[in-house]
C-alpha positions in Angstrom: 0.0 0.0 0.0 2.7 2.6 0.8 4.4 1.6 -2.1 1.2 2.2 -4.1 0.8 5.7 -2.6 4.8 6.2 -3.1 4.0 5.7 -7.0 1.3 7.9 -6.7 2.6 10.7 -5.4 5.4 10.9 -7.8 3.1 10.4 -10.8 1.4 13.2 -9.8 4.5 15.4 -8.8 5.4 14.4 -12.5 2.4 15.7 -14.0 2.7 18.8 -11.7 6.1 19.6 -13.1 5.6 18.7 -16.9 4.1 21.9 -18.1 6.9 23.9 -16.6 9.6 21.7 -18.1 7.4 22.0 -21.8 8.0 25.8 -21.3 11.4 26.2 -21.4 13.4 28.5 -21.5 11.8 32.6 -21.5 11.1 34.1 -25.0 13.3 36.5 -26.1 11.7 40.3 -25.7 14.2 41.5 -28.1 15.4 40.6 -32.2 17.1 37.1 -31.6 20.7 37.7 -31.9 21.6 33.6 -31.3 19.6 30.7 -32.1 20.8 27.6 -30.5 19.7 24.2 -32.6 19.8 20.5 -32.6 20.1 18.1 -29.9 19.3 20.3 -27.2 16.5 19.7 -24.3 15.6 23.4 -23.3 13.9 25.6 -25.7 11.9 28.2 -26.4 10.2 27.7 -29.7 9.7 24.8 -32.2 12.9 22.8 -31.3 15.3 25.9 -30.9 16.2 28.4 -28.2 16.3 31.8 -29.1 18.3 34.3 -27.0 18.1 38.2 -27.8 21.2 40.3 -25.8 19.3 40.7 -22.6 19.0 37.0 -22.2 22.7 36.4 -23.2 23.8 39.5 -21.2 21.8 37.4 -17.8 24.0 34.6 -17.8 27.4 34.5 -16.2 29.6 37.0 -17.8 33.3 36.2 -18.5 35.9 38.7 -20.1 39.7 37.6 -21.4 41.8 40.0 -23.1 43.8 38.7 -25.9 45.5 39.4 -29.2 44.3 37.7 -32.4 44.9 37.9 -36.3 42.4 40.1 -36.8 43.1 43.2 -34.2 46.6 45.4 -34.0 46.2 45.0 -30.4 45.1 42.8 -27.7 41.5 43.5 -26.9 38.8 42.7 -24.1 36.3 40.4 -25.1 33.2 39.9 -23.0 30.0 37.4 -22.8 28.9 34.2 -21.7 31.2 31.2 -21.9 30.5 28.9 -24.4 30.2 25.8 -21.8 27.3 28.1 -19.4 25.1 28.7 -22.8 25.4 24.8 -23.7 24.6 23.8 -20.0 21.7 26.0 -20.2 20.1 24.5 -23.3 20.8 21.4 -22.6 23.0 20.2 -25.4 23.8 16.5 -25.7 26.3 16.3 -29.1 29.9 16.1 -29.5 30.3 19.3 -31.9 28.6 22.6 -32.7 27.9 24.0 -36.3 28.5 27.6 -36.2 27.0 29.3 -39.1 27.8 33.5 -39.3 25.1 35.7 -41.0 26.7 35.2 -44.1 26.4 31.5 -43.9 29.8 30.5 -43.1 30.2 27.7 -40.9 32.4 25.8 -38.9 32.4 23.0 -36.4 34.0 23.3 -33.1 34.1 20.3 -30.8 32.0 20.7 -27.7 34.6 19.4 -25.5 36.6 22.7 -26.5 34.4 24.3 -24.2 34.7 22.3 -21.5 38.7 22.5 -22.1 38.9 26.0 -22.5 37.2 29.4 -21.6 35.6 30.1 -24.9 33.5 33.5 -24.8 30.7 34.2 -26.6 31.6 37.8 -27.3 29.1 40.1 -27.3 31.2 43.1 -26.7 34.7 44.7 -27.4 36.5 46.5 -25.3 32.9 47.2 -23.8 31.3 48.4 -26.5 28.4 46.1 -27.9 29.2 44.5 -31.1 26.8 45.3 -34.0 27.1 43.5 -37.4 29.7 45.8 -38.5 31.9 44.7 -35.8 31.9 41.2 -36.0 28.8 41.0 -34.1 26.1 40.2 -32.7 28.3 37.5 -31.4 31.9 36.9 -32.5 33.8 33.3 -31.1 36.7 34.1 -29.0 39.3 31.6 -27.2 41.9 32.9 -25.0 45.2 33.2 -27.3 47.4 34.5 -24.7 46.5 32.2 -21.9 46.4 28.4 -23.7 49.5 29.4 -26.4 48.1 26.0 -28.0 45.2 27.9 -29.1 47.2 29.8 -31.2 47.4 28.2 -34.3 45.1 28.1 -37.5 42.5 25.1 -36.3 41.4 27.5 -33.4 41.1 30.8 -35.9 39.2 28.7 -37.7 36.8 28.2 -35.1 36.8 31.7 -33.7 33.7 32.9 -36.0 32.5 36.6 -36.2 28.4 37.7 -36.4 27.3 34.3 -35.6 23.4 34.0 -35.2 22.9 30.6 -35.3 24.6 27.1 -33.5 23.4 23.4 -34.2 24.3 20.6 -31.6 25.1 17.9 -33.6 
């Protein structure tokens, strides 16, 4: 009998719980600047979570400041790390497709950001990035703290105005 009850209970805190675990993740107020694909288990929408700045600007911020081939000078780079935003939408693949506004794409191994402190820049040197400046999101690893970063596999990787990854 208490076993009976046990099952129960727990089928009904299950049915309690299911419509806030179907919800998701918050809709973005904002124009999406990242949507996040694939084999995930949080969303927001029709199999995707979309994040507008605010949202990406609520999660754990992390700033590195490196040089890179495509800046004179070291620079601050600041956003979410890669691994948080992954965590939060629960991805369950081995790589990422990272497709830029113009389409270009690249793969980047999701244990890269469990390896290193990849930032999902969303500013420069404090200032928001637009599409003009690489933005809205722009892949950064940390050059001058892991020198085995710096090579052309990890350029590669590091992709500017991204708007769109796919958990594969």
């Amino acid at each position: 009998m208490k076993a009976l009850r046990l099952i129960l209970v727990v089928f009904g805190l299950g049915l309690i719980c299911a419509p806030a675990l179907a919800e998701g993740l918050n809709a973005p107020q904002g124009r999406a600047a990242l949507t996040v694909s694939g084999k995930i288990a949080n969303t927001n929408g029709r199999n995707v979570a979309k994040f507008d700045l605010a949202m990406l600007d609520q999660l754990p911020q992390h700033s590195i400041k490196t040089s890179t081939p495509w800046f004179d000078a070291p620079k601050t780079f600041s956003g979410p790390l890669a691994r948080d935003l992954m965590k939060l939408v629960g991805a369950q693949g081995g790589k990422v497709k990272a497709i830029a506004l113009n389409d270009y794409a690249t793969n980047i191994p999701i244990q890269d950001f469990q390896t290193y402190d990849v930032v999902l820049a969303t500013r420069i040197d404090g200032e928001t990035l637009n599409i003009r400046e690489k933005g809205p999101v722009f892949v950064i690893y940390p050059f001058d703290l892991v020198p085995e970063t710096k090579n052309e596999i990890f350029f590669q990787r590091c992709i500017w105005q991204l708007v769109q990854i796919k958990v594969e």
